[in-house]
N, C-alpha and C positions, 0 to 999 in steps of 0.2 A: 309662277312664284319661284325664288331662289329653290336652288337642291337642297339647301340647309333645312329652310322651311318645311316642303314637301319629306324630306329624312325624320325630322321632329315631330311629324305629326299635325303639323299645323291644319285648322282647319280652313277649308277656301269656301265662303260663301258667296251665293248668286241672287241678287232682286228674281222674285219668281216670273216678275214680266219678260224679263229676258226672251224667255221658253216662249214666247208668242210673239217675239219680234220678227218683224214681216221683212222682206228680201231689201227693201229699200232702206231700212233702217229703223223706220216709226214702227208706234205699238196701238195696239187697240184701245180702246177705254178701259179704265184698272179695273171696271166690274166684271169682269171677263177671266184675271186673274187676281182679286181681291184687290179690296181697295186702299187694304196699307202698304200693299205691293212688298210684302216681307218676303225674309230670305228664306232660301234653299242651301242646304248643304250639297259640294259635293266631292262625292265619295269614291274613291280612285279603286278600278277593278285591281286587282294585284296581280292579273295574267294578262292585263294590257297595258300595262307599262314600258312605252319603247324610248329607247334610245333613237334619234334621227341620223339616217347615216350619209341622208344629202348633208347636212349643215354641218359647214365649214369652223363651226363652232359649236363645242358640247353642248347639244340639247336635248332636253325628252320629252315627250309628251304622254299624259295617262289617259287613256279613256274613264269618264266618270260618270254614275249615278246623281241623278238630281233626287234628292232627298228633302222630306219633310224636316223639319227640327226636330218633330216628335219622332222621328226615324222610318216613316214608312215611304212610301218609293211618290212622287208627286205624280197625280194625275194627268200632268200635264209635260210630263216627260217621255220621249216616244220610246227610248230603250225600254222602261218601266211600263208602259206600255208592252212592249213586248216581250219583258219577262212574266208578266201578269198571264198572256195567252201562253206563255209554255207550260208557265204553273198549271194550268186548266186542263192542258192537255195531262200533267202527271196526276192530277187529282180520278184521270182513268186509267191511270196505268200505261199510259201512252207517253210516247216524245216525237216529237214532227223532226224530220231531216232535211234540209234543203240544201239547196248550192245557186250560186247566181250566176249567170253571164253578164257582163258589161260592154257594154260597145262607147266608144269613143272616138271623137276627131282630134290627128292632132295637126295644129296650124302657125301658118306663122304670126308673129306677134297683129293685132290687131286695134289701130292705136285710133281711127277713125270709124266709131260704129255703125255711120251713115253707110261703108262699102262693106260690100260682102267679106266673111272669111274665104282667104286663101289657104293652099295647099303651101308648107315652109319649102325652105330650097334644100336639097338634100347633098350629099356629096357629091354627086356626077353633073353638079350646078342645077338643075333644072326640078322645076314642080313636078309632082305625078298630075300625070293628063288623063281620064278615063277613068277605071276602076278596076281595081285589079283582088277582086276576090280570091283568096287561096293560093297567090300566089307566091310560088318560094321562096321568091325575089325581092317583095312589094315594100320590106321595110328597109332595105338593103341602104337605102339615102337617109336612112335615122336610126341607122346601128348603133351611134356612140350613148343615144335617149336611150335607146330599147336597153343598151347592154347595160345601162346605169339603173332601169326602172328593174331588171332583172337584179342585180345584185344586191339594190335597196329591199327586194322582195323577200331575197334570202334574209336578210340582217334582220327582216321583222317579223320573219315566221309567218308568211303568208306563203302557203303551199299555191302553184298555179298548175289546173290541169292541161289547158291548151291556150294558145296565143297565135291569133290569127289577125290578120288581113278580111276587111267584111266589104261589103258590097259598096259604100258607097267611097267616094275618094278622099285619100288620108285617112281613113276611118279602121280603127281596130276593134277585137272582140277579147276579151279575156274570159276562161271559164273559172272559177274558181271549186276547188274540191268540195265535195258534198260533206253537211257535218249538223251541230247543233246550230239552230237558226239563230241565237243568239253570237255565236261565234263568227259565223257568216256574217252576220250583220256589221258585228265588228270590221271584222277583215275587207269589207267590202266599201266603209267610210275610208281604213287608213289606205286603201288603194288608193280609189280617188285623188285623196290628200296625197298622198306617195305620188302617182301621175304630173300633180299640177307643180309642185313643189319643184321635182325633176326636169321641169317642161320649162322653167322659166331660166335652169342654169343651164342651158341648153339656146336658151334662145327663143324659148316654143311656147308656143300655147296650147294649152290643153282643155278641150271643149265637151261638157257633158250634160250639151241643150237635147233637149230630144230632138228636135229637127234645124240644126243650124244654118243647112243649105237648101234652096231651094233645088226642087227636080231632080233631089236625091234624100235614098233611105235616110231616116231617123235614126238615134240610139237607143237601143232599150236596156230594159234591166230583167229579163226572163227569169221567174221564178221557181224552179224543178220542186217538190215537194211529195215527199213519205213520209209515212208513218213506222214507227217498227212499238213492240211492246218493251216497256222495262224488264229487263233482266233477261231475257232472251235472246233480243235484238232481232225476232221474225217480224218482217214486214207486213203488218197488217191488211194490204190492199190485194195478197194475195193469197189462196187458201192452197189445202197439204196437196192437192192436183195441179196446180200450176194458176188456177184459172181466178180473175178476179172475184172480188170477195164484195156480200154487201157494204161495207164500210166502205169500200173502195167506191160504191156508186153515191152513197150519202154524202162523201167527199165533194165527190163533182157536183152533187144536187146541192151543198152549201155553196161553192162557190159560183155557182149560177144564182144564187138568192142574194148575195153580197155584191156580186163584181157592179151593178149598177149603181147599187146605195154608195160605193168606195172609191168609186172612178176619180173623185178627186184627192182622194190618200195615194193614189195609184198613178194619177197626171196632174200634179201639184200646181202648174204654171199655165200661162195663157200659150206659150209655145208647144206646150205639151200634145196642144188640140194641133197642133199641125202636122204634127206624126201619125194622130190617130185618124186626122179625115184624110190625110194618103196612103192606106193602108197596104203598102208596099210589104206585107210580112209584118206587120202592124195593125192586129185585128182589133178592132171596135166593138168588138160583139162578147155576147157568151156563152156562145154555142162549143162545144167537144169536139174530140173527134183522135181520131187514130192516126196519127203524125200525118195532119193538115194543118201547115202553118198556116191556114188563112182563118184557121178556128180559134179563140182567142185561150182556149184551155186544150190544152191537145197534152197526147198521150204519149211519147216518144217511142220508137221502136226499142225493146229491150227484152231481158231475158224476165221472168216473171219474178224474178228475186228481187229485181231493180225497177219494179212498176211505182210509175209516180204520174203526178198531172203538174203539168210545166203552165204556169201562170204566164201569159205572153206579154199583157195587156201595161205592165210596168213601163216606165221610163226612163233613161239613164237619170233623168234630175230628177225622180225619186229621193224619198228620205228612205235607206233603204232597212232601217228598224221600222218604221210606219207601214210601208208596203209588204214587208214580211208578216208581219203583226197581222195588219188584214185578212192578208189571204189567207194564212192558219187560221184566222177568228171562223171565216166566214166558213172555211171547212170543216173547223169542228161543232158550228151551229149545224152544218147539215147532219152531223155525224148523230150529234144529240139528238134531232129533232126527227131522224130516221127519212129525211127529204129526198124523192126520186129526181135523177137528171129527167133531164130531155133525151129521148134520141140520138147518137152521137151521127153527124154527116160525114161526108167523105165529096172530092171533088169540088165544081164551085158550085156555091148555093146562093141563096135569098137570107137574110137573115131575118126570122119571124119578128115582130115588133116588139115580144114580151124579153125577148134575150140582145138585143139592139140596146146600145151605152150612152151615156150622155156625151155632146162633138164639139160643148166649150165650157170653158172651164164657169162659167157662172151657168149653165145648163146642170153641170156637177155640183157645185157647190146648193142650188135650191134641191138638186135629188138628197142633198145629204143633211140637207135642214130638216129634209120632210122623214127623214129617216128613223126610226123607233131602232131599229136594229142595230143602228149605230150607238147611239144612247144604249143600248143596253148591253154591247161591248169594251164599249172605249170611257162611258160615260159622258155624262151632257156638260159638263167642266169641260174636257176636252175637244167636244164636237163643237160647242158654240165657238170656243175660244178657236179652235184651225179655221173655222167658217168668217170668222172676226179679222184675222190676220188676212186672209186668202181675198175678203174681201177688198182690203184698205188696197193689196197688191194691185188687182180686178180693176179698180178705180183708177190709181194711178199710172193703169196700160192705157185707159178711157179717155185720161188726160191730153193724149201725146196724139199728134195727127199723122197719120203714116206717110213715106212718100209714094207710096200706089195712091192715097187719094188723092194726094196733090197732083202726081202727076198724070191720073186717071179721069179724074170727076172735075177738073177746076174749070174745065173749058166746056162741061156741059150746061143747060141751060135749065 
């Protein structure tokens, strides 16, 4: 809307099917989100209001609340979703803490979907060959992206703790600083958008499939999370000795109760399952463990001030209000419900059957139909209606014949 508008007050409303429109464009059946398909207000946060500092012309963008008319937050809205799970956690005198990591490729333009993405040409003319994890050098051919994605980061008040080079080629990692999961959430949509935005005046593209190349790592979305009490700010997960506390095991026993029901709030897409059946540091499971990245919930080494359980199992193409949202839900159903973990492993293991994740996205999708848990989270509004949308997606991958079977199976008999 004009700035006049937006300055005045204006109000902006949204058809509530919107909120369930699926990646291809189409929507579900309106019974899903009513069937007069009325509006939504929505309602501009007033600490996310940015100015854009790529665009070559004044613009801004607000982050907003999808709103009822009658004003309370729509079911079918996943920030409101996930202000809903923070509220739950204050109604115990608690606030969850998280921070996220994001891994990303960046490539060069890709105008033919049939070939693979490439690695862009950087300044010393040539593609990165190989993979160059950690090293000093690695983005040295996409200085002038990097130096631009850094200054646009400054201009929007998104703090970054570390920025690296990740394991697989053209592939980066961003950590962003630990805070309120609603804030996170925030800051971790306008990254993305910051990323892609950047990436095109540049030349680039910027890719945040979970697995875009073959016979290399995926991206994920790692989700680090504490607890602390109101008005103290002591982290709950560990007691006046240093040593973890019960809540800190009811923690992990929620999210071993959840992470199977959630797998598809957690790997939205049919790409998703291709991260997670090569679990190169991309575990499938939901087994613990004490900084074993092959464990899908692992502990990270730290001082006992700083004890958290780092959510592995996310995906870069996460929604990442949904996937936060989850994973606090499902930890503080353990917390309430006084749930013991499993055993936490160490080394490599067998993964028992009862903590093993669903490996396609419509394996996901029926664990979450069958789901009570979810329903009694998120609400049946919302679960049918994700299952609705998720599904139309499901169907039209169904549609499309791949060329491994053309070019695998046409000459069999």
């Amino acid at each position: 809307m004009t700035a006049e508008g937006f300055l005045e007050g204006r109000r902006l409303q949204l058809a509530r099917g919107v909120l369930l429109q699926c990646i291809m464009g189409g929507y579900p059946p309106a019974r899903f989100y009513g069937s007069d398909d009325g509006d939504l207000a929505l309602v501009a946060d007033p600490a996310q209001i940015h100015r854009l500092p790529w665009s070559d012309e004044p613009r801004a963008m607000a982050i907003c609340d999808a709103d009822e008319l009658s004003g309370e937050s729509s079911s079918l809205s996943t920030r409101g979703q996930l202000k809903a799970v923070i509220a739950r956690y204050a109604a115990h005198g608690l606030a969850p803490v998280v921070a996220t990591e994001l891994e990303f490729f960046v490539f060069a333009p890709n105008t033919d979907p049939t070939q693979p993405f490439r690695p862009p040409v950087g300044l010393d003319g040539r593609r990165e060959d190989g993979q160059s994890a950690f090293s000093v050098s690695s983005n040295n051919g996409l200085r002038p992206f990097f130096s631009e994605v850094y200054k646009c980061m400054a201009a929007l008040g998104l703090p970054r703790d570390t920025f690296m080079h990740e394991m697989g080629v053209s592939q980066f990692e961003i950590n962003l600083l630990h805070g309120d999961p609603l804030l996170l959430a925030d800051q971790t949509f306008l990254f993305k958008h910051l990323l892609k935005e950047v990436a095109l005046k540049h030349g680039l593209s910027v890719v945040c499939m979970a697995k875009p190349l073959a016979h290399t790592p995926g991206s994920s979305m790692h989700i680090h999370q504490s607890i602390v009490e109101i008005g103290s700010g002591k982290n709950v997960f560990t007691d006046s000795n240093g040593e973890p506390t019960s809540m800190f095991r009811h923690f992990i026993g929620g999210q071993q109760a959840g992470l199977a029901d959630f797998t598809a709030l957690f790997a939205p897409n049919v790409n998703s399952y291709q991260r997670l059946c090569h679990p190169y540091a991309s575990p499938n499971n939901a087994c613990w463990s004490h900084d074993n990245r092959a464990a899908g919930l692992r502990i990270p080494a730290s001082s006992p001030v700083a004890r958290r359980v780092e959510n592995r199992l996310p995906g870069a193409d996460a929604n990442p209000y949904l996937a936060i949202a989850a994973s606090l839900a499902a930890g503080l159903h353990g917390i309430e419900q006084e749930l013991e973990p499993s055993a936490p492993i160490q080394g490599e293991f067998a993964v028992p059957d009862n903590l093993a994740l669903p490996c396609t996205l419509h394996a996901a999708l029926e664990r979450l139909k069958r789901s009570q848990l979810a329903r009694e989270l998120f609400g049946s509004e919302f679960i049918e209606g994700y299952i609705a949308s998720k599904t139309m997606e499901l169907t039209s991958f169904f549609d499309e014949i791949t060329p491994w079977e053309r070019r695998v199976l046409a000459a069999q008999a």
